[in-house]
C-alpha positions in Angstrom: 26.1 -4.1 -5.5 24.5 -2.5 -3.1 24.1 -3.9 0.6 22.0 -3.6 3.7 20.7 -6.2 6.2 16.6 -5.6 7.0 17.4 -5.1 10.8 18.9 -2.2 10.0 16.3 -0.5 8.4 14.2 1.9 10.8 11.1 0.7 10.9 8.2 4.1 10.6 4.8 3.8 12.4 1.6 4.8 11.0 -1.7 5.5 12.3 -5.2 6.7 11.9 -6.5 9.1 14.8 -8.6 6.6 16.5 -6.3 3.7 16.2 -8.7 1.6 13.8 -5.7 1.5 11.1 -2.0 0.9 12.1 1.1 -0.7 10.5 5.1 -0.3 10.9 7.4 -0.4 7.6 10.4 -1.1 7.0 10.9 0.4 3.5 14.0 -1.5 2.1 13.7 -0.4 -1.6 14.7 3.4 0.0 16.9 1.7 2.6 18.6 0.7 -0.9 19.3 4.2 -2.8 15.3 4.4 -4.2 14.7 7.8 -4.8 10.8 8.1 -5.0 10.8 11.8 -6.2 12.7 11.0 -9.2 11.3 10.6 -12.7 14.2 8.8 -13.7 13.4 5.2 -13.6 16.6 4.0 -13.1 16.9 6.1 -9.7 13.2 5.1 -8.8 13.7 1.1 -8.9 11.4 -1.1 -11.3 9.6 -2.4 -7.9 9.3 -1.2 -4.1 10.0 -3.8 -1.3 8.8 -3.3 1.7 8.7 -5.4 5.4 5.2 -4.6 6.9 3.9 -5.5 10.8 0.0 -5.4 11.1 -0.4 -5.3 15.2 -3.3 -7.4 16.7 -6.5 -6.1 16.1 -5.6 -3.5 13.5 -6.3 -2.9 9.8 -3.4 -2.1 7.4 -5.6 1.0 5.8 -9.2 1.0 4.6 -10.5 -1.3 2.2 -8.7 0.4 -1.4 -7.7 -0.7 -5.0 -4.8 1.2 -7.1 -5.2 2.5 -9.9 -1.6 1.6 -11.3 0.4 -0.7 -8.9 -0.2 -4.5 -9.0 1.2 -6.0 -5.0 2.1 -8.9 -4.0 2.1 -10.0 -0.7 4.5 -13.2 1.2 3.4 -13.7 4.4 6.4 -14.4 7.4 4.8 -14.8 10.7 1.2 -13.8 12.3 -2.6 -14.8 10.7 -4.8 -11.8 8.8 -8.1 -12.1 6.8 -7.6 -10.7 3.6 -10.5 -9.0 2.2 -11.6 -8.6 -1.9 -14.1 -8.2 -3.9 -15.7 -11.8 -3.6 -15.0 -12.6 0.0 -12.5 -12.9 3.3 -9.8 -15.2 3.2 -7.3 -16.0 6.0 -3.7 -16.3 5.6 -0.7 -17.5 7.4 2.8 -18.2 7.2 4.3 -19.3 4.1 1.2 -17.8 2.0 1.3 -15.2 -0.9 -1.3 -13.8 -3.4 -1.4 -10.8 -5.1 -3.5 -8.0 -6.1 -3.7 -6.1 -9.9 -4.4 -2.6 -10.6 -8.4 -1.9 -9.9 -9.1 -5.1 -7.0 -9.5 -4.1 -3.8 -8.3 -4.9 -1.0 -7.8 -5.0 3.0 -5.7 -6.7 5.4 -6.8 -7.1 8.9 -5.1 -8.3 11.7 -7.4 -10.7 13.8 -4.9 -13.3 14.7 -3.2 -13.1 18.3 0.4 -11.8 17.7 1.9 -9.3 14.9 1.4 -10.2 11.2 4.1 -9.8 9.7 4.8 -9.8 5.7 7.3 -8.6 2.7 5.2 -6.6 -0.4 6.5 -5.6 -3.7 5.0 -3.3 -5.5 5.5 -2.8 -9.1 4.3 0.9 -9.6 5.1 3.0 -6.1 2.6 5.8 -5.5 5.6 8.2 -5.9 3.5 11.2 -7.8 3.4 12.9 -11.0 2.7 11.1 -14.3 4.3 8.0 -13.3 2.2 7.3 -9.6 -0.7 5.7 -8.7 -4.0 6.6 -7.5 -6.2 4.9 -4.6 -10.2 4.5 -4.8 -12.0 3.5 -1.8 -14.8 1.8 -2.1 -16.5 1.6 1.3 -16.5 5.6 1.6 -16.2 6.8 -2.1 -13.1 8.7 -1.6 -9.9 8.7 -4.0 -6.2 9.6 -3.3 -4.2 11.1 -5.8 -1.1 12.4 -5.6 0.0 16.3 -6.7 3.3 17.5 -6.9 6.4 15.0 -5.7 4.1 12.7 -3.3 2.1 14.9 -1.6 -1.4 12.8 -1.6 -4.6 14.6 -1.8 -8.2 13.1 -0.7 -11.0 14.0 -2.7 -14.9 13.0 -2.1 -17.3 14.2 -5.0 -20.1 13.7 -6.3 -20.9 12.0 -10.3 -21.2 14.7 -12.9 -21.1 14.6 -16.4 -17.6 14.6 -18.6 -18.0 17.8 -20.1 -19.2 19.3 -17.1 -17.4 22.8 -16.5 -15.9 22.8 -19.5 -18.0 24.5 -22.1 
């Protein structure tokens, strides 16, 4: 068995230019021996656990489903408003719900302290045939991942399915 204890685990900031989205991680199933560039599934971990902290005022990322990843969320300290498809729902302490491949989703910090909250995922966007893709409603963008996990954004247009191909 392998053993850490969560205060241990560096905590990574992440931020959009302007400040609009913001988050720290702790990302426990790597703090554990996850290798996320591996194909082997027994290196890569059936699920990623990760300890998330939303600051006041701040959005987790835009509003996004997965292509391949179902999430669920258990909420430890702080309030957010969840957003989905049907509405805006507010959660606290002691709350968990969870999201399946192709709902989107946003969590937004409105309360007045850190929200805090543990996610597993079951399919981490790790790349190649076995990651997950991101669609984002609000602007029309997807991110996909290309070789290991570098992600790429792409914004296009609807063409046809045979289009440049004959």
């Amino acid at each position: 068995m392998q053993k850490i204890n969560v205060k241990d685990v560096p905590e990574q900031e992440k931020k959009s230019p302007k400040g609009k989205f913001g988050r720290f991680t702790k990302n426990i199933s790597i703090a554990l021996g996850r290798e996320p560039e591996s194909l082997d599934l027994s290196k890569r971990h059936p699920f990623d656990l990760a300890l998330v902290r939303i600051p006041k005022g701040k959005s987790l990322c835009p509003y996004h489903a997965h292509a391949a990843e179902s999430e669920l969320y258990l909420v430890i300290s702080g309030r957010a408003d969840v957003r989905d498809k049907r509405d805006v729902t507010e959660v606290g302490p002691g709350d968990a719900f969870m999201f399946q491949p192709g709902e989107p989703h946003q969590l937004t910090n409105n309360g007045n302290e850190d929200f805090v909250y543990y996610v597993i995922a079951d399919n981490p966007r790790s790349g190649g045939a076995t990651g997950d893709s991101c669609y984002y409603p609000d602007s029309g963008k997807w991110a996909v991942t290309r070789e290991g996990s570098e992600e790429l954004i792409v914004k296009g247009t609807e063409t046809d399915y045979f289009d440049g191909e004959e």
